[in-house]
N, C-alpha and C positions, 0 to 999 in steps of 0.2 A: 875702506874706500868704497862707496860706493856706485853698485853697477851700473853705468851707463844703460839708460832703455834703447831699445832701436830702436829709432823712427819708422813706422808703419805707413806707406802709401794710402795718401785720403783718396776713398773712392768718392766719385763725383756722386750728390744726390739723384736719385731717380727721378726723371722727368715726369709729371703728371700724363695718364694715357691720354692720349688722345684718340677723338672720335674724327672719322677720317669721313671726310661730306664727297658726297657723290659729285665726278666731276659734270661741271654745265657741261653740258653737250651745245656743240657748235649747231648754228641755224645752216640752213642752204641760205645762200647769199645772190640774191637778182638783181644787178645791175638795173634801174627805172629811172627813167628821170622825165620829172610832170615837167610842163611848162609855167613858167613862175607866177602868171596869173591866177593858175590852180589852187594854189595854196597860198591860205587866208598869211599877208604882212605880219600880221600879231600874232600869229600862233606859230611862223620862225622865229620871233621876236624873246617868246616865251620857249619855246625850246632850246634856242640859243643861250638865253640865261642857265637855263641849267646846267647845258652842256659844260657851259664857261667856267659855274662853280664846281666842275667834277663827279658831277651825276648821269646816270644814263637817262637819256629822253629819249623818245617816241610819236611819231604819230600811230596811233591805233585803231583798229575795229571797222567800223563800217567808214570811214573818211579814206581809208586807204582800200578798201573791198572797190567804194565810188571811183576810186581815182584810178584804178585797173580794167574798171569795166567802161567807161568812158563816160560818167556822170559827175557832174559839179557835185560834191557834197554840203549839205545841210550845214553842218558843224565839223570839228574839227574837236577830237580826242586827245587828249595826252596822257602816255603811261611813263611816271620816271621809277628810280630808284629813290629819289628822296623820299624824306616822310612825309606827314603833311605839313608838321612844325615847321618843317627845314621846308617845304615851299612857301607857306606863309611868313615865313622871315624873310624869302628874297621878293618876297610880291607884297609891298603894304595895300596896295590895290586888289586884295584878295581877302577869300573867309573861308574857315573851315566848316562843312554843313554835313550830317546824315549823322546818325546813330551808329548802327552799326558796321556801316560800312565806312568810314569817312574819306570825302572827296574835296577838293581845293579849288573853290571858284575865284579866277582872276576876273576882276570887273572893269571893263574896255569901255569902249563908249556905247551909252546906255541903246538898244538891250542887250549889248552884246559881251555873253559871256565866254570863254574859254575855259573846260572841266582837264583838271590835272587829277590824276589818279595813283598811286605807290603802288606796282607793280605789288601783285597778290598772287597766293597757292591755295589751291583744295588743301582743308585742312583736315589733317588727318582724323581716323573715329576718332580717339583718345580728346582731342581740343575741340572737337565736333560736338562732343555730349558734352564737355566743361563749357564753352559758351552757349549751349540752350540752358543751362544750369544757371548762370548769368541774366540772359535773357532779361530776368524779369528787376534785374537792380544797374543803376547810370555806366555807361560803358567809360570805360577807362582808357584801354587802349588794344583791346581784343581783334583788332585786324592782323589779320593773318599774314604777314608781310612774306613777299617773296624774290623770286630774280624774275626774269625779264622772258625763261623759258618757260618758268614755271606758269606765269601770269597766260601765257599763247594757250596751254594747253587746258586752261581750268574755262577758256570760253566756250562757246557751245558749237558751233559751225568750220568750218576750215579755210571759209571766204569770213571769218569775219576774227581770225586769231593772225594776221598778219602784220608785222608790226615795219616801221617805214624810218628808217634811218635820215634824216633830211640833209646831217653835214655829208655822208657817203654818200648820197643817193644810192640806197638799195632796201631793196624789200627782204628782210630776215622771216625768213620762214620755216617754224620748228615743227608746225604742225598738216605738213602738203595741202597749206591752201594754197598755192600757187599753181597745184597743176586741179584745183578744183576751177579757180580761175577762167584756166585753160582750156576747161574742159565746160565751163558754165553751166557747174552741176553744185548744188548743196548736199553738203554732204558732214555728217555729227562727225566733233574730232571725239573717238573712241566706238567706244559699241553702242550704236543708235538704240536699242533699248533700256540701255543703263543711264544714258543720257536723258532721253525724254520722261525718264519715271524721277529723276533726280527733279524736273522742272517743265511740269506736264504743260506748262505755257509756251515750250519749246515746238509743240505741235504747230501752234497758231504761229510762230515766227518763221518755220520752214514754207507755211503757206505764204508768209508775206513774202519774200524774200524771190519766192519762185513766183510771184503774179507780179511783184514790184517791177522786181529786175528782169523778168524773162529769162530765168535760170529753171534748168531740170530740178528732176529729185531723184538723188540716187535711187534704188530701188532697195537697196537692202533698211535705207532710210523711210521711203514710200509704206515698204510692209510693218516696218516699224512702228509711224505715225495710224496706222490703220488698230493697230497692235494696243497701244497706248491711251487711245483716243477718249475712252472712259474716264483717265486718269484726270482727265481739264475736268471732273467733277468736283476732286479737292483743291484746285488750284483759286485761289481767291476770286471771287466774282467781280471786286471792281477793277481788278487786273488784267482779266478776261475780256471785259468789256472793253477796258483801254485796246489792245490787241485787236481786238475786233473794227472798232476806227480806224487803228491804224491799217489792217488790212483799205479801208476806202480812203484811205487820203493819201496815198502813196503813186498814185496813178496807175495805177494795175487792179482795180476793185472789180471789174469784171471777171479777169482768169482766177485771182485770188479767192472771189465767194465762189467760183463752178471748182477749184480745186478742195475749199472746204465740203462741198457736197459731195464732190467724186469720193473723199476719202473717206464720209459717212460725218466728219466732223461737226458739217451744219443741221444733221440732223440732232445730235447728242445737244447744241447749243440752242440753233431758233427751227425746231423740229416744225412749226406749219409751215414755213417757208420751204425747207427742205422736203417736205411732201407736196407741197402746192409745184415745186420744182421735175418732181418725181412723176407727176400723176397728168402734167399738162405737155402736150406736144405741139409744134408748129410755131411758129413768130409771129402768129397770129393771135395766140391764146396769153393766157394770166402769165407761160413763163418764159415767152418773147416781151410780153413789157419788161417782167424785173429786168433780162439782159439791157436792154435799152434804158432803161433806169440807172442802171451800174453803166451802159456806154458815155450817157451824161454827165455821172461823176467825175467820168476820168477824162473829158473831154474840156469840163471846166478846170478840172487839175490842171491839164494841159497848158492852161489862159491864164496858169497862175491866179485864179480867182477859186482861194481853197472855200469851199462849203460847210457852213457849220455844224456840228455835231447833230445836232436838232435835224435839221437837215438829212445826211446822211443817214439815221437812222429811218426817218420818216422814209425814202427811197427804198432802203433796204426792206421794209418790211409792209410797204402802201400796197402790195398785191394781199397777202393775205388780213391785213386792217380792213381795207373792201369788202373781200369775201367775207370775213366773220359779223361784216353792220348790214351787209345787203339778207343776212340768212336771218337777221332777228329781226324781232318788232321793234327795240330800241337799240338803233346800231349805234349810238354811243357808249350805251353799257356795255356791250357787245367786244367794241375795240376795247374799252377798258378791262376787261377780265381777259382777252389777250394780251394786254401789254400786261396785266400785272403778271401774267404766266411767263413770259421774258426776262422780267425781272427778277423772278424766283430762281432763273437761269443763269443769266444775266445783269448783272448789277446797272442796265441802263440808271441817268442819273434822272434824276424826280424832273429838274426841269425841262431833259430831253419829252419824256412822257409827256409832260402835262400841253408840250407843245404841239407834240406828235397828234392827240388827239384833236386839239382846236383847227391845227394845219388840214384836219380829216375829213372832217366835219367844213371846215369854210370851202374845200377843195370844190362843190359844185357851180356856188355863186360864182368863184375866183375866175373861172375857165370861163363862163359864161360871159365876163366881164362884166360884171352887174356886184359889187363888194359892200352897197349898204354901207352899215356901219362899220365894217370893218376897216375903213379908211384910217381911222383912227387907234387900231390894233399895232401895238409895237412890234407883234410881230407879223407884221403885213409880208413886208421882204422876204421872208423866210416861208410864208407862206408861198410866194411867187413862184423860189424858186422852185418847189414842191411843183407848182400848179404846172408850169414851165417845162419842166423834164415830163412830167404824165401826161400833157398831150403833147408831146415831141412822141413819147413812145406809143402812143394810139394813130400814129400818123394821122394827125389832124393840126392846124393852123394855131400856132401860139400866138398871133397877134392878139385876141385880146387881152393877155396876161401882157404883151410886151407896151399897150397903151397902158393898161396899169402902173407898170415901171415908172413909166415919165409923168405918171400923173394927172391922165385923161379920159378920156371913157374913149372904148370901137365904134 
């Protein structure tokens, strides 16, 4: 007969280990609530959809920095958790656009766009040097996808990493921009010199930001920026350049160019300027015009009547253009091997320049009221308003640039 076997107890199989993820850390939670004219119809509209399909949305960045500080915002950001696929599946009225970043423009009524973003992390070395390694063949899908704390904390500022819940009305805040808010001070979320060496264009936006808004600088930030300041050498030139408008067209172009100088920055970028700044005293002299120059820009910013590029630079830098045509025998050559020393700095764009000079050069006839040929120059207006603000800031009589305007002689 054979033995019976004993049945031996099945042990259950081992579970595959698991890697145990760090838990999200809760935000501070601030109760806010804008008044509903604030915030753009289409951009609840659109965070509302998401919310509805199950994903986390956001207002982000600087729309909620504005809406704290008591300014209308420009635009209106959104960070979800969706991808971009899964945004452009629920928006046909959208596209997916950038390389290696990619972002989801919803298309509203023309020009108005709404930018949706997938919540993003600092990627670690290890994926850091596998996507420069990339770099140079068609992106796939190499965003660094992340959660919603992670995204607060890889921004640069702590007025500009707070994120705005609009069904709770409250402001989640994982990175203490709420008491920089408070405290209407800039200040780098992490160590201000690891920050600014990570994205030496960080220099120029703590300027903007503190001339815009009429916000401090932290100090540990301030020595920082001082610290740094070299580094906007590798930082791409027509990126630079951009940053440097936006310092003038923000409405703060007056304290923003005397904080670039304070901090030595305007020297490293438009070095005559910043010595013509250095070396002249009284409001009387070459560097009470620029201020008066700069008070012009932001006076017409004020009027909602933005000035154009050509423009603004011409202002910014018409004190020393002057000095270097009135020292030679051919001051047009003169400004031109200035501007081209700008641009070796500077990536100004060819058509700024080329305007810059004719605007320099017609500047005597203009004031005088006497334009010749120039009537017929496209760009007359732009010279005007050049002609316009220079003798505003010589305190002398703009009427005959303002018969110009309309089309008539003084």
């Amino acid at each position: 007969m054979a033995r019976r076997r004993e049945s031996r107890p099945r042990t259950a199989p081992r579970a595959a280990p698991t890697v145990a993820r760090p838990r999200r850390p809760e935000p501070q939670r601030h109760p806010v609530v804008f008044a509903p004219d604030l915030v753009d119809p289409d951009v609840r509209k659109v965070v509302g959809r998401l919310v509805g399909y199950g994903y986390e949305a956001y207002l982000v960045g600087g729309c909620v920095r504005d809406l704290l500080l008591g300014h209308q915002p420009k635009d209106f950001d959104v960070a979800t958790s969706a991808r971009p696929e899964q945004i452009r599946a629920l928006f046909r009225n959208s596209r997916i656009i950038g390389r290696r970043f990619r972002l989801v423009h919803v298309l509203l009524r023309w020009p108005k766009v709404i930018e949706v973003a997938t919540f993003r992390r600092t990627p670690e070395e290890e994926e850091d040097r596998a996507e420069q390694s990339r770099e140079s063949l068609p992106i796939r899908s190499d965003n660094v996808f992340g959660e919603a704390h992670e995204d607060a904390r890889r921004r640069d500022f702590g007025i500009n990493g707070l994120f705005y819940d609009l069904e709770r009305e409250q402001v989640l805040d994982w990175v203490g921009g709420m008491q920089d808010i408070a405290e209407r001070v800039v200040r780098t979320i992490g160590e201000p010199e690891a920050r600014l060496r990570e994205d030496p264009v960080r220099v120029l936006r703590a300027v903007k930001f503190a001339g815009r808004l009429g916000l401090g600088i932290a100090p540990e930030l301030y020595d920082a920026m001082v610290c740094c300041r070299d580094a906007l050498r590798l930082a791409a030139r027509p990126r630079v350049a951009e940053e440097v408008l936006r310092l003038l067209r923000g409405g703060g172009a007056r304290r923003s160019v005397y904080l670039a100088w304070q901090t030595g920055v305007l020297a490293l970028l438009l070095p005559e300027l910043a010595a013509l700044l250095g070396e002249a005293r009284g409001e009387g002299g070459a560097a009470g015009r620029v201020w008066r120059h700069l008070a012009y820009v932001d006076g017409r910013q004020r009027l909602g009547a933005t000035l154009d590029d050509t423009v603004l630079w011409t202002l910014l830098l018409l004190e020393p253009m002057k000095r270097a045509g009135a020292a030679a025998a051919d001051p047009d050559a003169a400004v031109a091997v200035l501007l081209q020393a700008q641009v070796e700095r500077v990536a100004i764009a060819r058509r700024c320049t080329d305007g810059m000079r004719r605007i320099v050069a017609a500047l005597p006839r203009l004031q005088a009221g006497r334009p010749g040929r120039l009537g017929r120059w496209p760009g007359l207006s732009l010279a005007l308003d050049v002609a316009e603000a220079d003798l505003l800031a010589a305190g002398l009589c703009a009427r005959p640039v303002a018969e110009l305007r309309r089309g008539g002689r003084p």
